[in-house]
Backbone as ProteinMPNN parsed JSONL, in Angstrom:
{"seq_chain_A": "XXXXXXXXXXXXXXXXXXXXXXXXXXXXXXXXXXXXXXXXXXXXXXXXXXXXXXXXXXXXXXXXXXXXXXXXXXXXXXXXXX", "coords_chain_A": {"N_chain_A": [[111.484, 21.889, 218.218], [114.835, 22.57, 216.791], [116.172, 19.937, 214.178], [119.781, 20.645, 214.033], [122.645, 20.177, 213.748], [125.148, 21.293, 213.709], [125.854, 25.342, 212.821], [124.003, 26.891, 210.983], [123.576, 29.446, 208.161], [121.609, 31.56, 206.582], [120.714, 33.229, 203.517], [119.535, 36.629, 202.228], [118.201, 37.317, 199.2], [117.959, 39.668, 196.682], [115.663, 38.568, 195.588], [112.519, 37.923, 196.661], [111.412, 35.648, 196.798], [113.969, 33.737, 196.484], [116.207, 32.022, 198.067], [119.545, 31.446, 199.905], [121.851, 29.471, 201.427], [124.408, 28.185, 204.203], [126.553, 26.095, 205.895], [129.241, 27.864, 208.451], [130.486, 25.64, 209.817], [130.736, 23.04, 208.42], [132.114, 22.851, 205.961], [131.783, 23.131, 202.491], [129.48, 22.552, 202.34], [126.459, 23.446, 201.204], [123.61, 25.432, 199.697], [120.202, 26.455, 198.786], [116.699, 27.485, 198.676], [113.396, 28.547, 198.607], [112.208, 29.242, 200.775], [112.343, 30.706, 204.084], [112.05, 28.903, 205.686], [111.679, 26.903, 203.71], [114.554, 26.507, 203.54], [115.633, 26.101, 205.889], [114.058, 23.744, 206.444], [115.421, 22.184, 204.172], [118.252, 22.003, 204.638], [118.599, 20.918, 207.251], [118.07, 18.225, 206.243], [120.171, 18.008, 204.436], [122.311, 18.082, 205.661], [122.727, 16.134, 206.888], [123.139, 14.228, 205.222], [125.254, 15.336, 203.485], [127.079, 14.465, 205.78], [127.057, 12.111, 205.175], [127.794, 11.575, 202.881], [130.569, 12.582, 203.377], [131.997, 10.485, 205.279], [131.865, 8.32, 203.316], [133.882, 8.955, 201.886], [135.589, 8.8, 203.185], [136.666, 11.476, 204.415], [137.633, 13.817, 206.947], [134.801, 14.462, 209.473], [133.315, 17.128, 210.781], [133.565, 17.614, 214.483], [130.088, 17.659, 215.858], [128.241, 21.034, 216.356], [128.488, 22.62, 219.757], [126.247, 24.598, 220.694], [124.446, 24.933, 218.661], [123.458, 27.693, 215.756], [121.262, 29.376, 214.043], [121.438, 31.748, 211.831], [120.348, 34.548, 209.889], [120.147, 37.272, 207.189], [120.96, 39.961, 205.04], [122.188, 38.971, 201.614], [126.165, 38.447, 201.367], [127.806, 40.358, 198.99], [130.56, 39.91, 196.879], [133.161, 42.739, 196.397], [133.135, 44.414, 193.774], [136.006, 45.007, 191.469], [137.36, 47.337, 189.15]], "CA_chain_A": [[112.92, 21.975, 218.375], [115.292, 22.151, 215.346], [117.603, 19.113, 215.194], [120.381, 20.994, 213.207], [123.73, 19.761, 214.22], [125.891, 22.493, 212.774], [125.309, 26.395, 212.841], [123.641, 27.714, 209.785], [123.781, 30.972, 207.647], [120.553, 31.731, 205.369], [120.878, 34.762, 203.127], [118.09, 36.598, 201.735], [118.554, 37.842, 198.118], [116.565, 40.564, 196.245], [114.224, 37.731, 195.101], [111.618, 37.485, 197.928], [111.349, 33.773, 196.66], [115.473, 32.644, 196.47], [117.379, 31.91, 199.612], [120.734, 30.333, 199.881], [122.067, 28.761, 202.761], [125.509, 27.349, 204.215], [127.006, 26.056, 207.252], [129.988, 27.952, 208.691], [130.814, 24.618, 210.752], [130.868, 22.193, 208.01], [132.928, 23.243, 204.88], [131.233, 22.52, 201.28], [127.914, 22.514, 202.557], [125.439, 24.94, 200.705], [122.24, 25.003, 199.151], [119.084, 27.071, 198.531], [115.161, 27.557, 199.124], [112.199, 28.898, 198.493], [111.873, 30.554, 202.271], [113.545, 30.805, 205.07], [111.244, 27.144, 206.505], [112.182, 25.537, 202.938], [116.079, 26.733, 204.403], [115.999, 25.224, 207.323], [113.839, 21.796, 205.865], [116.464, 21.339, 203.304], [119.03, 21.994, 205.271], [118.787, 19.276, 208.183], [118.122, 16.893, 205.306], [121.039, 17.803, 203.565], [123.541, 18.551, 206.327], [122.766, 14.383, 206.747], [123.119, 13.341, 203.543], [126.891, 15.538, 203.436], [128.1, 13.727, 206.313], [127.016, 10.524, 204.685], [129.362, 11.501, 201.648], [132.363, 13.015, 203.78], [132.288, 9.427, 205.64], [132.229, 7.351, 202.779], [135.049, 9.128, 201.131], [136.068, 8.527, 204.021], [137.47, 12.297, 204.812], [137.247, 13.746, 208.019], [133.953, 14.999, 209.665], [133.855, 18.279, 212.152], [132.201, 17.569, 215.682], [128.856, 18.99, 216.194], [128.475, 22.57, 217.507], [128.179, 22.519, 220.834], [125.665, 25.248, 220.154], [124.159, 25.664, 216.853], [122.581, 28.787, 215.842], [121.039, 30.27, 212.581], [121.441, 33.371, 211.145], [119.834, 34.948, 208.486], [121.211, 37.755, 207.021], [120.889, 39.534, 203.543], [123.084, 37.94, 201.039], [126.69, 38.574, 201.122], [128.1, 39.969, 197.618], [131.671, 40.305, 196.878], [133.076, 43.499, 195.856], [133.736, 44.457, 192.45], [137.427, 46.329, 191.518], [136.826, 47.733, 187.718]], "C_chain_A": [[113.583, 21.63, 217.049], [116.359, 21.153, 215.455], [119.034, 19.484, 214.036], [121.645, 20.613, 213.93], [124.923, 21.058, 214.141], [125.035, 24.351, 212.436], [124.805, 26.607, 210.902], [123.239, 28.922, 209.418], [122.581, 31.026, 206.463], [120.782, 33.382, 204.916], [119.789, 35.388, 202.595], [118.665, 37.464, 200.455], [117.552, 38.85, 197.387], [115.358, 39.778, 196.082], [113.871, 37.373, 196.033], [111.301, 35.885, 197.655], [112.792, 32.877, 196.839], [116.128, 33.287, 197.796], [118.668, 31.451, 199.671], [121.526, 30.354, 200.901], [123.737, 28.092, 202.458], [125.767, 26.732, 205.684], [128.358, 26.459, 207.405], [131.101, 26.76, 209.064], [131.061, 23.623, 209.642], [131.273, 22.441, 206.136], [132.313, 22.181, 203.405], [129.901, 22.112, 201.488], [127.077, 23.813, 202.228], [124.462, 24.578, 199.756], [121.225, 26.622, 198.971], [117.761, 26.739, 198.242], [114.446, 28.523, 198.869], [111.639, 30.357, 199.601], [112.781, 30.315, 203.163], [113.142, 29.178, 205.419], [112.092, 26.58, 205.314], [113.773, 25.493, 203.368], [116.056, 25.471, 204.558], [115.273, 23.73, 207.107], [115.042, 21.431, 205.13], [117.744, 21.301, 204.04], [119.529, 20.836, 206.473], [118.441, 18.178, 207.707], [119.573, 17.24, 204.939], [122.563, 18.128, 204.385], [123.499, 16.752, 206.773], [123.362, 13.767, 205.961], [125.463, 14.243, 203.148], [127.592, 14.83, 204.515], [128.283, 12.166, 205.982], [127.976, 10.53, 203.654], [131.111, 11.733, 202.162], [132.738, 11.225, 204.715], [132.991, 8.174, 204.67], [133.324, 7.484, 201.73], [135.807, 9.196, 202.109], [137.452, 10.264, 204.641], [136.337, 12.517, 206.138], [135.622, 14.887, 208.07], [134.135, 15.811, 211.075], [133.19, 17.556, 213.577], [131.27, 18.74, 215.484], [128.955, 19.983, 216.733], [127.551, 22.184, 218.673], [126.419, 23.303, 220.832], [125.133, 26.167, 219.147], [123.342, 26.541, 216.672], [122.354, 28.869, 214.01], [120.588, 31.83, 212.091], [121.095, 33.456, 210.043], [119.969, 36.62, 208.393], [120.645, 38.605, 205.262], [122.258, 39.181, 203.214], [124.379, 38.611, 200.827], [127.542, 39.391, 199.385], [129.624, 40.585, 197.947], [131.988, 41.801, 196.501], [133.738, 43.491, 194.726], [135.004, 45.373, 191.914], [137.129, 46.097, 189.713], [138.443, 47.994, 187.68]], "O_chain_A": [[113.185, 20.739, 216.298], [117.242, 21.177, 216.312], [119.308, 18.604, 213.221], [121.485, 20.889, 215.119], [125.279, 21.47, 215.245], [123.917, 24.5, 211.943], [125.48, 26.383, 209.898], [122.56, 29.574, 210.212], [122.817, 30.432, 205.411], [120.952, 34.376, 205.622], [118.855, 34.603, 202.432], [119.56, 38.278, 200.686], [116.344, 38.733, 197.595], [114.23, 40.183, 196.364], [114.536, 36.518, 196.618], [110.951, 35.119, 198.553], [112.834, 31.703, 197.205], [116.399, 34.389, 198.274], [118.514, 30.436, 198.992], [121.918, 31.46, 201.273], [124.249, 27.702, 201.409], [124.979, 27.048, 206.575], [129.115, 25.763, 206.728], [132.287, 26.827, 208.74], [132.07, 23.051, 210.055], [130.488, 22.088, 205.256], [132.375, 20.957, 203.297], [129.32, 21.326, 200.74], [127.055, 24.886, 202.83], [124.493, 23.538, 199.098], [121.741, 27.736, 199.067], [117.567, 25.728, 197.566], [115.031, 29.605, 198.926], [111.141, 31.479, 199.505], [113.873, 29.774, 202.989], [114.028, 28.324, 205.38], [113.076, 25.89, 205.58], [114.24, 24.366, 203.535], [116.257, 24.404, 203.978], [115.806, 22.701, 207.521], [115.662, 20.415, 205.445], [118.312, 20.216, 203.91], [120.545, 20.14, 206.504], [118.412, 17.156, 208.391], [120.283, 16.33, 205.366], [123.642, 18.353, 203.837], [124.617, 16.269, 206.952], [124.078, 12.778, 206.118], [126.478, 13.685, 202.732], [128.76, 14.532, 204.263], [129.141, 11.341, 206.297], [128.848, 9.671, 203.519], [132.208, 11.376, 201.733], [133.921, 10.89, 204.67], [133.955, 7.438, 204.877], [133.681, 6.614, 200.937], [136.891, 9.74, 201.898], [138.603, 10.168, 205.068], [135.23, 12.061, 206.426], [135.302, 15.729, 207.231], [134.751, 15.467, 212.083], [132.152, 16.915, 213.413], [131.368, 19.93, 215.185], [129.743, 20.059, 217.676], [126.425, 21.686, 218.687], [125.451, 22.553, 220.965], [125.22, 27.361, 218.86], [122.312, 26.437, 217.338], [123.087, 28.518, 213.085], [119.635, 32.608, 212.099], [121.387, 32.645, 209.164], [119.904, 37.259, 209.443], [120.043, 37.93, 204.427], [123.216, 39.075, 203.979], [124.206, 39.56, 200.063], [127.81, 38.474, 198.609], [129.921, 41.386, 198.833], [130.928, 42.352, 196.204], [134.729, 42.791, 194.521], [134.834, 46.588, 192.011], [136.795, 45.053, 189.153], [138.976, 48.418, 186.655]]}, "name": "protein", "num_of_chains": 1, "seq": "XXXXXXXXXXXXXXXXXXXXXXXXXXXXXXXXXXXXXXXXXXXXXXXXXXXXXXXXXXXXXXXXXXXXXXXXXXXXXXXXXX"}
């Protein structure tokens, strides 16, 4: 069972080795991995470790998703206007 508190978004980028990850649910949370597993390991470490900083700066923290999901996805890119 994953204990992810918060939905997460993994993207997959041309490089079959770089991943990069966010949570919709928890604003300024993002990162990147190795695979989709290193994702989702770094990820429920580090979705910890951001609510430990949004506490002690004492701003506010979201409630958990009721039901958290993860999506993976390839990677978003903006578009470019020339």
């Amino acid at each position: 069972m994953l204990k992810l508190r918060y939905s997460l978004v993994i993207e997959a980028t041309e490089d079959p080795n770089f991943f990069g990850f966010y949570s919709p649910d928890l604003e300024g949370f993002s990162g990147v991995g190795n695979s989709i597993e290193d994702c989702i390991y770094k990820a429920t470490w580090g979705m910890e470790e951001h609510l430990t900083l949004l506490r002690a700066q004492k701003l506010s923290v979201p409630p958990p998703s009721p039901h958290p999901s993860i999506t993976i996805q390839n990677e978003q890119r903006a578009l470019q206007i020339a």
